[in-house]
KOLKOL-959595 format. One record per residue (C-alpha): x, y, z. Coordinates in pm, whole numbers. Each point is the difference from the previous one (the first is absolute). Layout:
residues N
+--------+--------+--------+
!      u !      v !      w !
+--------+--------+--------+
!      X !      Y !      Z !
...
+--------+--------+--------+
//
This chain:
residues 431
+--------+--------+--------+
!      u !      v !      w !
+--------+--------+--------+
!   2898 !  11665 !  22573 !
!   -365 !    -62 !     18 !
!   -200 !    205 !   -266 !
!   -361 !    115 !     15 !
!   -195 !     55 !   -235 !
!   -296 !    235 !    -12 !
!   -266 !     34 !   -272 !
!   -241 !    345 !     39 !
!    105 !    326 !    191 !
!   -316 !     77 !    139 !
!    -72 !    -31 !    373 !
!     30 !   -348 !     24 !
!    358 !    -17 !   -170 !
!    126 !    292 !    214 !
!   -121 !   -170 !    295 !
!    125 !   -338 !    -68 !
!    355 !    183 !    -79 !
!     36 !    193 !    291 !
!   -147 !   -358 !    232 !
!    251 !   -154 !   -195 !
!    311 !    297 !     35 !
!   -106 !     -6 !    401 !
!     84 !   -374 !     97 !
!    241 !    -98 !   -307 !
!    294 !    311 !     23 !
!    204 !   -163 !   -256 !
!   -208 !   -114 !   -234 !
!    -66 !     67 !   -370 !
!   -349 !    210 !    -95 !
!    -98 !     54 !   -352 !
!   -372 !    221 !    -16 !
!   -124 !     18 !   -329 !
!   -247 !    200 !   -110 !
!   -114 !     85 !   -348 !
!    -83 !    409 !    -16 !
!    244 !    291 !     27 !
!    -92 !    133 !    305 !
!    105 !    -67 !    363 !
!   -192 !   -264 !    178 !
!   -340 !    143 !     52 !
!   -403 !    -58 !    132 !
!   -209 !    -43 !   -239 !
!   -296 !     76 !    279 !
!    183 !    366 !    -18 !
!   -103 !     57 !   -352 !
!   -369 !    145 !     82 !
!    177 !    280 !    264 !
!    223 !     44 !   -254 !
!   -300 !     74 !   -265 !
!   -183 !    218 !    278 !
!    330 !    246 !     47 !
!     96 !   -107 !    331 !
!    316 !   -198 !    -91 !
!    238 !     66 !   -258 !
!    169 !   -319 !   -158 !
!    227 !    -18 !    284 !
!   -220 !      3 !    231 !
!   -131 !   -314 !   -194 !
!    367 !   -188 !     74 !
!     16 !   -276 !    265 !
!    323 !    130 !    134 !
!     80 !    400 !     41 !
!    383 !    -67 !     30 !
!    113 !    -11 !   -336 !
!    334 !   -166 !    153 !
!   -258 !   -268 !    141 !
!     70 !   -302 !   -193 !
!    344 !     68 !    -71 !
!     72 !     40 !    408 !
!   -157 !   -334 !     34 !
!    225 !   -191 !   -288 !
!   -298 !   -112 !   -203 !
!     74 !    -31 !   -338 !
!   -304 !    185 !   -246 !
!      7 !   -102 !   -374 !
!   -313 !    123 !   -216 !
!    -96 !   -175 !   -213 !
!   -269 !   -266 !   -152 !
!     20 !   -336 !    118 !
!    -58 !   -268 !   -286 !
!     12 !   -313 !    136 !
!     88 !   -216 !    292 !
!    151 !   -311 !     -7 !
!    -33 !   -149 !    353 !
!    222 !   -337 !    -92 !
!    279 !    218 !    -30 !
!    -65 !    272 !    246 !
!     25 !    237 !   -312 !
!   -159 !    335 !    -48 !
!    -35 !    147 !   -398 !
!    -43 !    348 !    -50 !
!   -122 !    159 !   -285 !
!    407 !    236 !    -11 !
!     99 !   -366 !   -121 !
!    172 !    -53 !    321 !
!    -46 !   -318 !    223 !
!     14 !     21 !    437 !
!     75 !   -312 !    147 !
!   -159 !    -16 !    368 !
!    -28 !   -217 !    352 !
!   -305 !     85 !     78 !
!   -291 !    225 !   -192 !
!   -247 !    196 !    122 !
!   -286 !     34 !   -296 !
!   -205 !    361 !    110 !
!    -92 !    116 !   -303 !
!   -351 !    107 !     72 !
!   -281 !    110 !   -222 !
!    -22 !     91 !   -325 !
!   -358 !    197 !   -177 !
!   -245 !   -197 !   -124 !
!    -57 !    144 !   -392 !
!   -308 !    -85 !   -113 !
!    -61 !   -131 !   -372 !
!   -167 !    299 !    -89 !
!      4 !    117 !   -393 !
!    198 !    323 !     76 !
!    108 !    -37 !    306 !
!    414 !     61 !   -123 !
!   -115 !    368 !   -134 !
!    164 !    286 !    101 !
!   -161 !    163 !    340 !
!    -70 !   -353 !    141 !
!    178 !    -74 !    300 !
!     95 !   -234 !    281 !
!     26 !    208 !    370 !
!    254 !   -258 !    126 !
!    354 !    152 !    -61 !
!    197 !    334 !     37 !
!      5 !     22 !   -353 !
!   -362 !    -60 !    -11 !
!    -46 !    286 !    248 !
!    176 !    268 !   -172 !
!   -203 !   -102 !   -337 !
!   -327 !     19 !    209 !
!     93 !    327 !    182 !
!     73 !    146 !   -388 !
!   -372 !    -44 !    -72 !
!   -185 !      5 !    259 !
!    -25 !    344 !     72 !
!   -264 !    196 !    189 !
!   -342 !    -88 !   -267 !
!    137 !   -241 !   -190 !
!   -232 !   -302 !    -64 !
!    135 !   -335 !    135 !
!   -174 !   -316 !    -47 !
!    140 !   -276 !    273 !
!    -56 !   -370 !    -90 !
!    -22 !   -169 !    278 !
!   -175 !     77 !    363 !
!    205 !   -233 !    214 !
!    208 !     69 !    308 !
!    272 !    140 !   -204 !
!   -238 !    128 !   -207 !
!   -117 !    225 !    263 !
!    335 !     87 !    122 !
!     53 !    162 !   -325 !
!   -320 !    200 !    -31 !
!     56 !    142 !    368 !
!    335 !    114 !   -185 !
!   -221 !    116 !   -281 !
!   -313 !    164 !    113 !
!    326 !    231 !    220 !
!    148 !    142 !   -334 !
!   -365 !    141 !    -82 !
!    -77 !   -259 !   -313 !
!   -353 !    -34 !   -158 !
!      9 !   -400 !    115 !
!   -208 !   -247 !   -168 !
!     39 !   -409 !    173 !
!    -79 !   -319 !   -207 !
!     22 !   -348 !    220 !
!   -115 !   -323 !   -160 !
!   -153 !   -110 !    359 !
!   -355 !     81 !    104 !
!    156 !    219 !    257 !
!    305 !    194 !    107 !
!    281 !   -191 !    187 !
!   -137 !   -299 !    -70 !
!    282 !   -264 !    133 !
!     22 !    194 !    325 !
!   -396 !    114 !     35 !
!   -306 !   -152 !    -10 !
!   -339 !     83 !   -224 !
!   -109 !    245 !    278 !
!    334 !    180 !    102 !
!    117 !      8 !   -371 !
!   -303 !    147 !    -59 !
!     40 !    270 !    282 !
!    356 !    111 !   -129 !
!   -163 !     35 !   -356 !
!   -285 !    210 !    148 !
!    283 !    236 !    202 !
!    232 !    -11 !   -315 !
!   -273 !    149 !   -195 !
!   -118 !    218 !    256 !
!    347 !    190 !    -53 !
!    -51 !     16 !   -395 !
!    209 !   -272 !   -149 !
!   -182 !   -169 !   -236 !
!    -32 !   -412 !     53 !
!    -90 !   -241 !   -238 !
!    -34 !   -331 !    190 !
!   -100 !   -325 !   -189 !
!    150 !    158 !   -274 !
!    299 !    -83 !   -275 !
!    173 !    174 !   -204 !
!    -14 !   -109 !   -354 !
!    284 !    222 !   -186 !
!    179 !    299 !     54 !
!     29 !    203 !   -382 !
!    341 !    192 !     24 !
!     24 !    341 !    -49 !
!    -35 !    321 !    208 !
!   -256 !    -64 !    193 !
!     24 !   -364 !     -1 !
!   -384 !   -140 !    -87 !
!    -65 !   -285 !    265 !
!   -317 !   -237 !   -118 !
!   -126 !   -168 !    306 !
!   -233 !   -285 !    -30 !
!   -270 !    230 !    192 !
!    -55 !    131 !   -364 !
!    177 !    328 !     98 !
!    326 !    164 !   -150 !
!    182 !    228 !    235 !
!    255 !    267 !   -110 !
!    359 !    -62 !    210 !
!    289 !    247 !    -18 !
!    181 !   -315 !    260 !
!   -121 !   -425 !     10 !
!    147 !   -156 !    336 !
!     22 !   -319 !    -51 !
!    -37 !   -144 !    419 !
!   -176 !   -359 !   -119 !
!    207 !   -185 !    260 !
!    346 !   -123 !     73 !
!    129 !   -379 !    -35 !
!    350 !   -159 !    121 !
!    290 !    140 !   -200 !
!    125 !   -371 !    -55 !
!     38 !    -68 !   -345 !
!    372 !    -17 !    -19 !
!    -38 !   -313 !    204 !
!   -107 !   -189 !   -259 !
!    185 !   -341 !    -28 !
!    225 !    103 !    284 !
!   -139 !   -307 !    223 !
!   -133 !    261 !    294 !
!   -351 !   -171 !     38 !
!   -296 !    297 !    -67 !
!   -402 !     -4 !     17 !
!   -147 !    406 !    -15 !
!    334 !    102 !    189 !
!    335 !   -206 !     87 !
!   -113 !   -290 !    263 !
!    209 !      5 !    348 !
!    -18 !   -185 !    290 !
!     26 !    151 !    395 !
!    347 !     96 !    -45 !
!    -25 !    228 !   -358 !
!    160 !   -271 !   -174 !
!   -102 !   -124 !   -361 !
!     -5 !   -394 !    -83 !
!    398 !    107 !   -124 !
!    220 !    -31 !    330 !
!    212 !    356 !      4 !
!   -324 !    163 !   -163 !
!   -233 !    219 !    170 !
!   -294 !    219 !   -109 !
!   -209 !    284 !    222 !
!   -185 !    303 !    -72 !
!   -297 !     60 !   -303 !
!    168 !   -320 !   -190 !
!     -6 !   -218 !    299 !
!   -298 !   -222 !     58 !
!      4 !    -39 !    381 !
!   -240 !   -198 !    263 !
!   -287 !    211 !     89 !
!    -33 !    -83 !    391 !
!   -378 !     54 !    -15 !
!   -175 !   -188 !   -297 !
!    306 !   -215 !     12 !
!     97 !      4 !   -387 !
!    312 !    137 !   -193 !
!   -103 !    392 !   -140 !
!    190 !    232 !   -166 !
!    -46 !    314 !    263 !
!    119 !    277 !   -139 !
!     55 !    259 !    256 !
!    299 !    162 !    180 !
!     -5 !    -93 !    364 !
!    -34 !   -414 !   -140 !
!    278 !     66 !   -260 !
!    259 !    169 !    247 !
!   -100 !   -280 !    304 !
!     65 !   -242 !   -349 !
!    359 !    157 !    -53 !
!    117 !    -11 !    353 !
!    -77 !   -369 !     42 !
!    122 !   -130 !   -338 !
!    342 !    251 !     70 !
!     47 !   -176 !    337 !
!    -68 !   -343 !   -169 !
!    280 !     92 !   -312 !
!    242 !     79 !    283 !
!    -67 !   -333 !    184 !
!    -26 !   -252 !   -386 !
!    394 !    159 !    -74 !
!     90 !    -78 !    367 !
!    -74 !   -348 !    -44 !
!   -261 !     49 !    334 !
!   -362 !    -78 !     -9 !
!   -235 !    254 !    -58 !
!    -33 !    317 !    262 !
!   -315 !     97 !    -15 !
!   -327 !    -95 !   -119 !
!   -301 !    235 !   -147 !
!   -310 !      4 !    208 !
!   -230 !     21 !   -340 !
!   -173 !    303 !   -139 !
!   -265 !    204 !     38 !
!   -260 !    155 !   -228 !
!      6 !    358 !     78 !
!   -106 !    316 !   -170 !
!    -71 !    336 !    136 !
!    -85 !    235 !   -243 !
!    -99 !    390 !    -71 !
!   -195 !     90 !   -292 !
!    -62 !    339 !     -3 !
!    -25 !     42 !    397 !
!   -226 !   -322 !     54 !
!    154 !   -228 !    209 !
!    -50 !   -364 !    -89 !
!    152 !   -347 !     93 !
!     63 !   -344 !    -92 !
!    135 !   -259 !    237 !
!     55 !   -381 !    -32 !
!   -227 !   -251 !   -187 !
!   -273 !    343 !    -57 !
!   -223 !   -225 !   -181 !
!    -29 !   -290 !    307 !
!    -67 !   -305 !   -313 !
!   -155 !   -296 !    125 !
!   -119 !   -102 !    346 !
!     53 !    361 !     60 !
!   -260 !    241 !    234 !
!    -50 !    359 !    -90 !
!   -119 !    323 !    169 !
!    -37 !    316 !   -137 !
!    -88 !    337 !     97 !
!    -76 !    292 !   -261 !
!    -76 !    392 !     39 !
!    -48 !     99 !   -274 !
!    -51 !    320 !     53 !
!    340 !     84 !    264 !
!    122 !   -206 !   -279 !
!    167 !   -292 !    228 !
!     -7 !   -394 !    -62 !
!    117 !   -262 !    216 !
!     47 !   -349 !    -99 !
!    134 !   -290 !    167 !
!     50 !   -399 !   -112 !
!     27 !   -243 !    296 !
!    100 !   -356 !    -77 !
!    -68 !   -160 !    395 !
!     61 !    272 !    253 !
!    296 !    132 !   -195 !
!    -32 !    330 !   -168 !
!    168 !    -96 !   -401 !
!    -91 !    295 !   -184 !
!   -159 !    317 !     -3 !
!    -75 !    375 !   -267 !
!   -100 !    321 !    144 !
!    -71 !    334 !   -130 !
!    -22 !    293 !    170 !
!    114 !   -193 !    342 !
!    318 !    128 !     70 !
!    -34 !   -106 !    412 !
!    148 !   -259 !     71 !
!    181 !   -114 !   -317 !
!    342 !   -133 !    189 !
!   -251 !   -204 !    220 !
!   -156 !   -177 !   -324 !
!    313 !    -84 !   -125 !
!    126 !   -126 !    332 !
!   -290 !   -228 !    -20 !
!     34 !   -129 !   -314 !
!    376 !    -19 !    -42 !
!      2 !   -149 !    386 !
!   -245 !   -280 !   -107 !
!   -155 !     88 !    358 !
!   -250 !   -241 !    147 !
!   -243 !    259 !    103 !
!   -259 !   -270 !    224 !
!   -336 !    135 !     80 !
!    107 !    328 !   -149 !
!    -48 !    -68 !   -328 !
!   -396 !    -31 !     75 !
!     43 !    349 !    132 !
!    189 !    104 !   -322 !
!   -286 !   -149 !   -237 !
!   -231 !    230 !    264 !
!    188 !    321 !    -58 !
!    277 !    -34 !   -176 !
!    127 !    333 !    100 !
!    153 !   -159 !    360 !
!    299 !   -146 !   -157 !
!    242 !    212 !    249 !
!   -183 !   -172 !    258 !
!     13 !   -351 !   -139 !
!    366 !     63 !    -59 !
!     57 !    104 !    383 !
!   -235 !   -260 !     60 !
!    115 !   -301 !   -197 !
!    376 !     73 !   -117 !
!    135 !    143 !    376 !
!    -30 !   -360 !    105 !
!    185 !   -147 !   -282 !
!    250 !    230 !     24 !
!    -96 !    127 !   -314 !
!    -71 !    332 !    102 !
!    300 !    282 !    -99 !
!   -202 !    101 !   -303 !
!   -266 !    118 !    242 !
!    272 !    173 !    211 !
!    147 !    196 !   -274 !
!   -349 !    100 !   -116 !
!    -68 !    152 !    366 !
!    312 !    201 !     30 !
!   -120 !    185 !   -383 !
+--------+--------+--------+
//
């Protein structure tokens, strides 16, 4: 009987094994996941912080019966190596899992910086449950938190934080907040708002060492040493790939695969955070690490598993990803979509109030619409991704757009209704 083999219980595993359960009845499913805990969200961990969730409420599935109903197969544990030759899976229990086809969806893993310190008690990651019931110990209503790190996760967390009543201090090593999702000006505007709700930011900053004891003494390279009762360590995420060392499964920042989710290893697939995947707008393999690209990743590669241990050719391709970011700091709306930063050959138009405290800005390469920030600007954000994530051809209204850049439900009508590109602007009508 045909066995597959899953790597990561996240939402891209649980995905992939219920595509897979769906169109393969019969079939073996092995999910393996390395924490105690049900299959769960990690982008459930902030409303979990906040109160509004408890830890179930974090779980992917509510049926406990779920899995088992579905005959797939969950062993935790660590996985230690792969060895793709053999179609051979080694866990750290000592046991071995032969398989016909593997899906790697490992995901993520924290960044830890090399920071004198850093491994001292009251320094944590916000990443897993465990980390969340450490946090939630400490960081009780006053307690002084320093964050390091002010990216989009980064923010995620201190909306989390700033709720449980904290005395919140921010240091990010970029000249502004956000700064792979933002540019100079609308970092600068969510730093401005940030601070205009008392947390403390530190931008352009480091931080040198963390002294253990209670508080923890954090030296930043400002010259300043601030008192901590709680370090959050939120410097970044990279592929969670290391195991794959020497396995053969070809890997750059994240595990290359082509249209179909498969690796340069027949049988092999990859999607989700550890997957580097075409981006359909700059045209060049990223690692996007979001949840609406990772589940579209499972679903294809699942189909494609199904199809490889059929003997058929591949059922379905993936259309590429998209850049796309829509975040809430603190009740300021702000977005990233596409190639943000337009690179070259690229035209620009921007648009700033400073004092409604709304930015538009949009990258054209042609007439197409590639990439685009706002803050602030929360009409018309399913229209801007349309645009991008459409690739429309937008004619004589991009000239409009670079006039006021605020039309862009009207170029979309204008421009995207005749390419048949147009049910992004429908669905924003009917809101």
């Amino acid at each position: 009987m045909t066995h597959h083999l899953i790597l990561g219980a996240g939402p891209a595993g649980v995905i992939a094994a219920e595509t897979i359960r769906k169109h393969a009845p019969h079939d073996t499913i092995t999910l393996i996941g390395d924490e105690p805990e049900p299959p769960y969200s990690r982008m459930a961990i902030p409303y979990l912080l906040m109160g509004n969730v408890g830890e179930s409420g974090t779980y992917l599935r509510k049926d406990p019966a779920h899995f088992e109903g579905l005959k797939v197969n969950i062993v935790r544990a660590l996985v230690k190596s792969v060895q793709a030759a053999t179609k051979t899976v080694v866990l750290d229990n000592g046991t071995s899992i032969q398989f016909d086809t593997l899906l790697v969806a490992t995901g993520s893993h924290p960044v830890r910086p090399p920071i004198p310190g850093i491994e001292s008690a009251g320094v944590h990651s916000c990443w897993t449950l465990a980390d969340a019931r450490s946090i939630m110990a400490l960081a009780t209503r006053g307690a002084r938190v320093l964050q390091l790190g002010a990216g989009f996760i980064g923010c995620i967390i201190m909306e989390a934080l700033a709720a449980r009543g904290v005395e919140l201090s921010v240091v990010e090593m970029g000249d502004r907040m956000v700064p792979r999702m933002m540019g100079p000006t609308a970092g600068g505007m969510i730093r401005d708002w940030v601070e205009s709700k008392g947390v403390q930011v530190f931008t352009g900053t480091r931080v040198e060492s963390i002294a253990p004891g209670q508080p923890l003494q954090v030296t930043l390279s400002n010259g300043k040493t601030v008192a901590a009762d709680l370090v959050i360590s939120a410097a970044g995420v990279r592929p969670a790939i290391g195991f794959l060392e020497g396995s053969g499964i070809k890997c750059l920042l994240g595990i290359l695969t082509d249209e179909h989710l498969q690796t340069n290893v027949p049988g092999v697939f990859a999607a989700g955070d550890c997957a580097e995947a075409l981006d359909k707008v700059s045209g060049k393999m990223i690692v996007s690490a979001i949840q609406p690209n990772a589940a579209e990743q499972a679903r294809v590669a699942a189909m494609n598993m199904v199809a490889y241990a059929r003997g058929r050719p591949a059922a379905c391709n993936l259309k590429g990803v998209t850049q796309i970011n829509v975040l809430d700091t603190l009740g300021l709306i702000s977005t990233s979509f596409g190639d943000w930063q337009g690179g070259p050959g690229a035209e620009h138009v921007e648009l700033t109030d400073t004092a409604a405290g709304r930015h538009l800005s949009l990258q054209f390469h042609g007439d197409v619409l590639v990439g685009c920030n706002s803050v602030g600007w929360t009409d018309h954000v399913g229209v801007m991704r349309g645009l991008v994530e459409g690739q429309v051809h937008l004619g004589a209204w991009k000239d409009k757009l670079k006039q006021d850049p605020t039309k862009l439900m009207e170029a979309y009508l204008g421009s995207a209704q005749a390419q048949g590109k147009w049910a992004g602007a429908q669905d924003e009508r009917r809101r």
